[in-house]
C-alpha positions in Angstrom: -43.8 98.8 -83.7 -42.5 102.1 -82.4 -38.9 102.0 -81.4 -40.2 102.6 -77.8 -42.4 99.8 -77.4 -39.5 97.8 -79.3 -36.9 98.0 -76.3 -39.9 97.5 -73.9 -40.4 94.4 -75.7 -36.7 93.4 -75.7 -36.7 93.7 -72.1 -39.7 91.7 -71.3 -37.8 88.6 -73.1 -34.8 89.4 -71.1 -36.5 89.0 -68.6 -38.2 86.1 -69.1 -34.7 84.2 -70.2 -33.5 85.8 -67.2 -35.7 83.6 -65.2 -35.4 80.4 -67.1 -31.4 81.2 -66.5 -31.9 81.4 -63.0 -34.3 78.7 -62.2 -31.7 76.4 -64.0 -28.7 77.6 -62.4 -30.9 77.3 -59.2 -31.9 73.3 -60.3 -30.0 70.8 -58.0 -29.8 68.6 -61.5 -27.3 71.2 -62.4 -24.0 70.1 -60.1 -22.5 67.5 -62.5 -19.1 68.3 -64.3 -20.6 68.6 -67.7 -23.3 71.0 -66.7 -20.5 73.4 -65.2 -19.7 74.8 -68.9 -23.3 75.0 -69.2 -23.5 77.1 -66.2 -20.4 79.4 -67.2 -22.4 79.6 -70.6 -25.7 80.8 -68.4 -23.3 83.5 -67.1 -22.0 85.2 -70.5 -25.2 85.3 -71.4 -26.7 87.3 -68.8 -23.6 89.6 -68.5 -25.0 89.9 -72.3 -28.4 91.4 -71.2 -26.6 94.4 -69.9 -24.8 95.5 -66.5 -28.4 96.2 -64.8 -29.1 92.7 -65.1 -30.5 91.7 -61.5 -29.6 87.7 -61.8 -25.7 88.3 -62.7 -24.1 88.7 -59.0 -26.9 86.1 -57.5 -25.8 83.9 -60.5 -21.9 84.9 -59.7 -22.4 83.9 -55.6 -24.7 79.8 -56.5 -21.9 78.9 -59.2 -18.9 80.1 -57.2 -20.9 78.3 -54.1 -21.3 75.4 -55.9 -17.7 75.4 -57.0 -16.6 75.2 -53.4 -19.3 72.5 -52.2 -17.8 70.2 -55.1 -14.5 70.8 -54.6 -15.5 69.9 -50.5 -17.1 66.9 -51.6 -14.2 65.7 -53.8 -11.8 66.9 -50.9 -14.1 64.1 -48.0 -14.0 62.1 -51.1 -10.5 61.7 -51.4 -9.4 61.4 -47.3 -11.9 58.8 -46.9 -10.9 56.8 -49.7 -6.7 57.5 -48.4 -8.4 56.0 -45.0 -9.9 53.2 -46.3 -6.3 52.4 -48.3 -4.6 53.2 -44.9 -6.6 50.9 -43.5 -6.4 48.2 -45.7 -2.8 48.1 -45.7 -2.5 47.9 -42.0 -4.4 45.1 -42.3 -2.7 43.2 -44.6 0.6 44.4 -42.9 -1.0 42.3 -40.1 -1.7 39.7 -42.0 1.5 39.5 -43.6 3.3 39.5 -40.0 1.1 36.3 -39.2 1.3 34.8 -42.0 5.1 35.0 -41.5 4.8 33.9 -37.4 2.5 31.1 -38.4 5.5 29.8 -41.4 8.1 30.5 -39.0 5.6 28.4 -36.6 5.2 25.8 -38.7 8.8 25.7 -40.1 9.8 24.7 -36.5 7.4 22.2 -35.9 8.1 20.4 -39.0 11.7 20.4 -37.8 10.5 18.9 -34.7 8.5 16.3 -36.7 11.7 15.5 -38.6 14.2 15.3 -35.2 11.4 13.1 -33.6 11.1 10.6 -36.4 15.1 10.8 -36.8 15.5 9.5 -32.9 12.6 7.3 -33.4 14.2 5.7 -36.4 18.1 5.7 -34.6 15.4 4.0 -31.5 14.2 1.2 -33.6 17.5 0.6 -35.0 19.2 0.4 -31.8 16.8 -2.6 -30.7 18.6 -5.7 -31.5 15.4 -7.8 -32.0 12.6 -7.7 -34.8 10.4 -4.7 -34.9 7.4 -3.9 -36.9 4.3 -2.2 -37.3 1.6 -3.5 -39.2 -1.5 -2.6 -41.0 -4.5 -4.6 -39.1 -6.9 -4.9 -42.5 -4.2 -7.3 -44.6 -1.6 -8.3 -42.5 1.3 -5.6 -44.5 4.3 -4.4 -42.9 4.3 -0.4 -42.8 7.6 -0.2 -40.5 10.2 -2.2 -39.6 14.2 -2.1 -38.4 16.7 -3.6 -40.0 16.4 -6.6 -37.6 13.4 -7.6 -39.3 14.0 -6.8 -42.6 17.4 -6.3 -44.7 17.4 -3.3 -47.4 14.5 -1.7 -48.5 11.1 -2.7 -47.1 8.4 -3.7 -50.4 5.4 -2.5 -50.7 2.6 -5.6 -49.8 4.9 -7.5 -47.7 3.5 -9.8 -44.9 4.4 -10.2 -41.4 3.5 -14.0 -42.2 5.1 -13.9 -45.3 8.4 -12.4 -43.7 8.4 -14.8 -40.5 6.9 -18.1 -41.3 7.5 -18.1 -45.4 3.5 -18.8 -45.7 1.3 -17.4 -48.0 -1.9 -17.2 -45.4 -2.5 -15.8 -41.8 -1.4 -17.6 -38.6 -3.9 -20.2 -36.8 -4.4 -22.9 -35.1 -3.3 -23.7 -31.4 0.4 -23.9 -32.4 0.3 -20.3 -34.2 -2.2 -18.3 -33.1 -2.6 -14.7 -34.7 -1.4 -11.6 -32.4 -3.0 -9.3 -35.1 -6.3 -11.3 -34.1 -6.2 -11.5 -30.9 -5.9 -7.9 -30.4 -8.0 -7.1 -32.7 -10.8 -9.2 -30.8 -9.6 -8.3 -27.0 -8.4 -5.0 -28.3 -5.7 -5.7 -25.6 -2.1 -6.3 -25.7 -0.8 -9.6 -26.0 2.0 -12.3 -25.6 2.0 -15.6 -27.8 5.2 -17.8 -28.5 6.2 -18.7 -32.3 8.3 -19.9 -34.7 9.7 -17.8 -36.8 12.2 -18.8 -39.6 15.1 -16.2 -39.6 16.6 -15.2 -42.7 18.6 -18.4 -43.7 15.9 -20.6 -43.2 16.4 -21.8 -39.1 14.1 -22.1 -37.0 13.8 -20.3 -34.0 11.5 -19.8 -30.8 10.0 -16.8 -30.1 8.3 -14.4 -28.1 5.8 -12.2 -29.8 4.5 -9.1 -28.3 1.5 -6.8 -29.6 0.2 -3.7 -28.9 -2.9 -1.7 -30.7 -3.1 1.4 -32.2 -6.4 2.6 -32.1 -8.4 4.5 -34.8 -10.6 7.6 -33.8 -13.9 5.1 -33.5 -11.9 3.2 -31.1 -10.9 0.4 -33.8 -8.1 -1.5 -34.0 -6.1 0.5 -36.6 -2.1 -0.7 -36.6 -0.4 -3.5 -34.6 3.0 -2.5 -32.6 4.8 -6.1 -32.8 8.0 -7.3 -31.7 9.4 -10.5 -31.4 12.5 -11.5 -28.7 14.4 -14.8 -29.9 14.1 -17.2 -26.4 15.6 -20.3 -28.8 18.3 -20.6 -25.7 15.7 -19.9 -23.0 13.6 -22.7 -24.6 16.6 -25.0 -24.8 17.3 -24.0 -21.2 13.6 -24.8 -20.1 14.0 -28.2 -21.7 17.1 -29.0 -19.8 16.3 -27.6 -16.4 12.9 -30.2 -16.7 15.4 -32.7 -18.2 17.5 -32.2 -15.0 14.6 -31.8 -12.6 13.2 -35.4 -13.8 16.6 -36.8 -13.4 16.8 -35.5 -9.2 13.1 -36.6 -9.2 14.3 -40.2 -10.1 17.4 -40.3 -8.2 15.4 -38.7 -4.8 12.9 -41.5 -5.3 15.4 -44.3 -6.0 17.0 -42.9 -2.8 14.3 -42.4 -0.6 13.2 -46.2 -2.1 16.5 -47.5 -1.9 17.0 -46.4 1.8 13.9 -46.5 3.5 13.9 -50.3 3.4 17.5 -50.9 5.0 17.3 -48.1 7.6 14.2 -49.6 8.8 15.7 -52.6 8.8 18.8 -50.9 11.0 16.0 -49.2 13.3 13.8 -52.0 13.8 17.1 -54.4 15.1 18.9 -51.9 17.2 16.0 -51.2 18.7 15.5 -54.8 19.5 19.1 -55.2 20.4 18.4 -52.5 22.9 15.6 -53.8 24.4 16.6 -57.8 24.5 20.6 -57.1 25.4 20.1 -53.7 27.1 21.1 -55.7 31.0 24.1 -56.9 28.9 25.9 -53.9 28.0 27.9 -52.1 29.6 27.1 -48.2 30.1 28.8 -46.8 26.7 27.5 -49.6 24.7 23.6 -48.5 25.8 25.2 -45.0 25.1 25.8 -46.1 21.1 22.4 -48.4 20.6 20.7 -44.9 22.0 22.5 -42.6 19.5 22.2 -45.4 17.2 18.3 -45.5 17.5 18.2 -41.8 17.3 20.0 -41.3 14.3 18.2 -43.8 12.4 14.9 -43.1 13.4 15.9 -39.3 12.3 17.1 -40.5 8.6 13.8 -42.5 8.0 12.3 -39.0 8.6 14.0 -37.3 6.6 13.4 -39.8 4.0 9.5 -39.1 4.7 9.8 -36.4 4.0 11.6 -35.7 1.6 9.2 -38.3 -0.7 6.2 -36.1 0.8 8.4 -32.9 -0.5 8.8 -34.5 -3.8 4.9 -35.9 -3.9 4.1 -32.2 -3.0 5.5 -30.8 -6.4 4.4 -33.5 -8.4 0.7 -34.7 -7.2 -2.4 -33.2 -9.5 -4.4 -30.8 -7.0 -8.1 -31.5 -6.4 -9.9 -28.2 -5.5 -12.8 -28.4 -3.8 -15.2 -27.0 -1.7 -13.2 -27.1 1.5 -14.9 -26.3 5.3 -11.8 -24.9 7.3 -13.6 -26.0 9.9 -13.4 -29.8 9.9 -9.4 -29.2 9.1 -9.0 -27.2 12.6 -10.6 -29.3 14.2 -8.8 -32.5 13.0 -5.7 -30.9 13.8 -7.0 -30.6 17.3 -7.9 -33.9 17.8 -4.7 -35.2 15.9 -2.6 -32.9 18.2 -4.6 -33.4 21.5 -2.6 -35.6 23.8 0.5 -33.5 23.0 -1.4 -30.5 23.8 -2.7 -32.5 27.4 0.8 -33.1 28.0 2.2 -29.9 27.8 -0.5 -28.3 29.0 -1.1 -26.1 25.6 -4.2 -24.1 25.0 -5.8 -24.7 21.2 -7.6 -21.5 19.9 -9.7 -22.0 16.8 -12.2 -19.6 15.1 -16.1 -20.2 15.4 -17.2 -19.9 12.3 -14.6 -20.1 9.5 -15.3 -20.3 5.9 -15.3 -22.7 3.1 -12.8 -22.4 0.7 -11.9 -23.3 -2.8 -8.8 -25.6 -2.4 -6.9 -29.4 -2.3 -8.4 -30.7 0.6 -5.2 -33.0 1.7 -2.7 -30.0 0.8 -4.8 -28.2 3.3 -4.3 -30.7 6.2 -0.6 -30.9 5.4 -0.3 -27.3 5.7 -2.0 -26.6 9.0 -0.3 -29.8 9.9 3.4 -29.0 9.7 2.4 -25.5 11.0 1.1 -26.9 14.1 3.7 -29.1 14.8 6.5 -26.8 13.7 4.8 -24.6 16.6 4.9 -27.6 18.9 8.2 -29.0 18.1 10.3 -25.9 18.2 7.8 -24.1 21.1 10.3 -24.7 23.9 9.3 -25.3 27.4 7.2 -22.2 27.4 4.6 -22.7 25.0 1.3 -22.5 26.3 -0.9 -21.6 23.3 -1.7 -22.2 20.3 -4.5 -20.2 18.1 -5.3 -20.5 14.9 -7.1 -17.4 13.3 -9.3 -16.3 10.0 -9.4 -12.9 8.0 -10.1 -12.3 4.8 -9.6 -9.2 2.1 -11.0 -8.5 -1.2 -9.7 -10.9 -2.8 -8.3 -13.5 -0.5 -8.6 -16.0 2.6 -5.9 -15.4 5.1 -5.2 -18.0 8.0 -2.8 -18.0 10.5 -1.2 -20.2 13.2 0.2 -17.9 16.2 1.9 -19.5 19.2 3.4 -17.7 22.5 7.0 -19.8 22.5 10.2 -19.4 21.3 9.3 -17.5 18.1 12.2 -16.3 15.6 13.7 -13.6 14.7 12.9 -10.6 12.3 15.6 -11.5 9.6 14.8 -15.2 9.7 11.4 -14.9 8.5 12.2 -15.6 5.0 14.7 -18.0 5.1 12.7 -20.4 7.1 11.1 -21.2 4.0 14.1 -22.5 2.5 14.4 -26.8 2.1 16.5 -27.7 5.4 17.1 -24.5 6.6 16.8 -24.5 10.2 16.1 -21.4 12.7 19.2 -21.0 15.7 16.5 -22.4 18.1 15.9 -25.8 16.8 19.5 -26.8 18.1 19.1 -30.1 19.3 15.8 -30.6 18.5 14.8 -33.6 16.0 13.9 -31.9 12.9 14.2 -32.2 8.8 14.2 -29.1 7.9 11.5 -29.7 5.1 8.4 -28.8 6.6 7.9 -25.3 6.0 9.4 -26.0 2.3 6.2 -28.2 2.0 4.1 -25.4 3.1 5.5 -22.5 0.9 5.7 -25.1 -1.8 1.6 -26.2 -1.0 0.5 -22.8 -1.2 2.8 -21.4 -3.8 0.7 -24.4 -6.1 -2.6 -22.6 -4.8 -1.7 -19.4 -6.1 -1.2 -17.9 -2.6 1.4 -16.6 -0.4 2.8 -17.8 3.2 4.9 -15.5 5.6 5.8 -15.2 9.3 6.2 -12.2 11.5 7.4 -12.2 15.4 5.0 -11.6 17.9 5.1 -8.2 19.3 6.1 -9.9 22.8 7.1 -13.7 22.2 6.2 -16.2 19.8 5.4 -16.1 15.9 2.6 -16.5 13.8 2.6 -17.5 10.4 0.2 -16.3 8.0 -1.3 -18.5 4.8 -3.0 -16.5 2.3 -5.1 -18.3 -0.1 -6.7 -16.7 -3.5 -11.1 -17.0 -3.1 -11.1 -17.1 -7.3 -9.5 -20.6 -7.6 
């Protein structure tokens, strides 16, 4: 080959390899950091084909371009990722400041927690009767005060262990469960024990229990406490002991008297009548005062054995029609009304009531002839009237006399207390007692109020669930 035709051929291949060169460098492949030293290699060897190369300053300008579009990338690269860490940590600086809030949060709570169950405790311990809290599936003590229990509180002990030395439950009549009774009414409740304190006495009690429900509304716990009433109980007894004994003595009294005073009555009143012509002017003065006083103390003696039959006769409710009582008590008052020229008032159609039917006569009774008796000369009316509420019967008995005055009302009530108006009138002072005491038995209430321009009415309020 001529020499000629020799560096023609030379240059074709350069050419050629040229183009391969620059067709790699130009490949996108080519951007990695191991193909940069390929790339630099690219380079030498084109600078080798000779400074008339045409690909050396395009292949200078796509490496040197490619240089700066890595070292870009890198560059984003790195201020996203010092972002992202930015980020992160301001994050879990936030979380770090809650996380401290919510320790410092909880830190005070549980303080709180601890100074509420340290006054609950001092609380418990202050009371100076048993106290305990118990579990309602098996009867075990989970709290108690030192009143209930001395030293430290074991594990499985029983509230029927503790109190009544037994090794089963409370039952019967005598004992009946608190822990079963609220767990069955789910209600508090009130039961009297014995309990056995912790040398072995006996002693009466007063047991209280409350529920703690679960959160289906189950009886979970039982709040119980127990107040000693061994000295109210001995109390009770005494005070019925006592009770029994005036009982007895007003009886043998009101036995013992009756007899003789009638006896007195019945033969000055004779004496009067057969030797009246025969004595002088004072000596009818003394068989007058004589008659009165005796006729007044057989009275008295009346009443004071209905007062006493009054607290201790059995009641017989019954289906009662108001009606028929009014109207008795009109026809058993009548000719006093005719005399005095009194108006009865009754209502047309009162109910029937639950109630002792004889209580019920003696009550309108003594109110109509409490209205009668202390009147005075200006009574003209009488009415009796009916109302009732939700739950009750209200009667009264309302007269246009005398009447009484605001601050008496209540003590009227009161065995022998007598109003400033009955001065001089013939009187025992027992019959509103009977009243208050009738209808105190009946579950109701009695009352009087002045009339807003003369008189008084007094109100009887019977329950309608009897």
């Amino acid at each position: 080959m001529e020499p000629g035709e020799r560096v023609q051929h030379v240059k074709e291949k350069s050419r050629i390899l040229g183009d391969l060169i620059h067709d790699f460098l130009q490949c996108p492949a080519a951007t990695g950091a191991h193909e940069m030293g390929l790339q630099m290699a690219c380079l030498d060897l084109l600078r080798a084909l000779g400074p008339g190369n045409g690909y050396q300053e395009h292949s200078n300008r796509s490496v040197s371009q490619k240089a700066v579009s890595k070292a870009e990338r890198m560059r984003l690269a790195h201020d996203e990722l010092d972002a992202r860490i930015r980020k992160q940590n301001e994050a879990l600086a936030k979380a770090n400041r809650d996380l401290r809030a919510e320790i410092n949060e909880r830190k005070k709570a549980e303080k709180k927690i601890r100074q509420q169950n340290e006054f609950l405790n001092h609380v418990l311990e202050s009371l100076p009767h048993p106290f305990y809290v118990l579990d309602a599936k098996d009867y075990t003590i989970k709290m108690a005060n030192s009143a209930a229990i001395a030293g430290e509180l074991s594990e499985n002990t029983t509230c029927y262990q503790l109190t009544h030395g037994k090794s089963t439950p409370c039952n019967g009549s005598q004992h009946i469960c608190p822990l079963q009774m609220v767990k069955n009414t789910k209600k508090p409740v009130i039961v009297e024990h014995i309990h056995f304190d912790r040398k072995g006495n006996p002693r009466n009690v007063e047991v209280h229990g409350y529920p703690i429900f679960d959160e289906d509304g189950n009886v979970a716990q039982l709040i119980e406490y127990s107040l000693d009433i061994t000295q109210r109980k001995k109390m009770e007894a005494e005070l019925r002991n006592n009770a029994e004994k005036i009982k007895m003595f007003a009886y043998a009294i009101s036995h013992d008297l009756r007899s003789p005073l009638i006896g007195i009555h019945g033969l000055v009143e004779l004496m009067h009548k057969q030797y009246r012509d025969l004595l002088d002017e004072r000596g009818s003065k003394y068989c007058e005062q004589i008659l009165k006083a005796s006729k007044q103390v057989v009275a008295l003696v009346e009443e004071l054995n209905t007062f006493i039959r009054t607290k201790e006769t059995p009641l017989n409710f019954e289906a009662v029609d108001s009606n028929e009582i009014f109207t008795a008590m009109r026809e058993e008052f009548s000719p006093l009304l005719a005399i005095h020229h009194i108006t009865w008032s009754q209502p047309a159609d009162a109910p029937t009531v639950k109630a002792d039917k004889l209580s019920l006569l003696r009550i309108f009774r003594n109110l109509v002839d409490n209205a009668l008796k202390y009147g005075g000369d200006d009574l003209s009316e009488i009415t009796i009237g009916y109302q009732e509420s939700a739950d009750s019967h209200i009667f009264s008995v309302s007269d246009d006399g005398v009447g009484i005055k605001s601050e008496d009302c209540k003590s009227v009530f009161g065995p022998f207390k007598r109003n400033e108006t009955s001065k001089g009138i013939a009187g025992t002072g027992l019959g509103l007692a009977i009243v208050e005491e009738i209808v105190t038995r009946h579950r109701g209430k009695v009352w009087a109020e002045p009339n807003p321009d003369q008189g008084v009415t007094f109100y009887v309020s019977l329950p309608k669930a009897l």
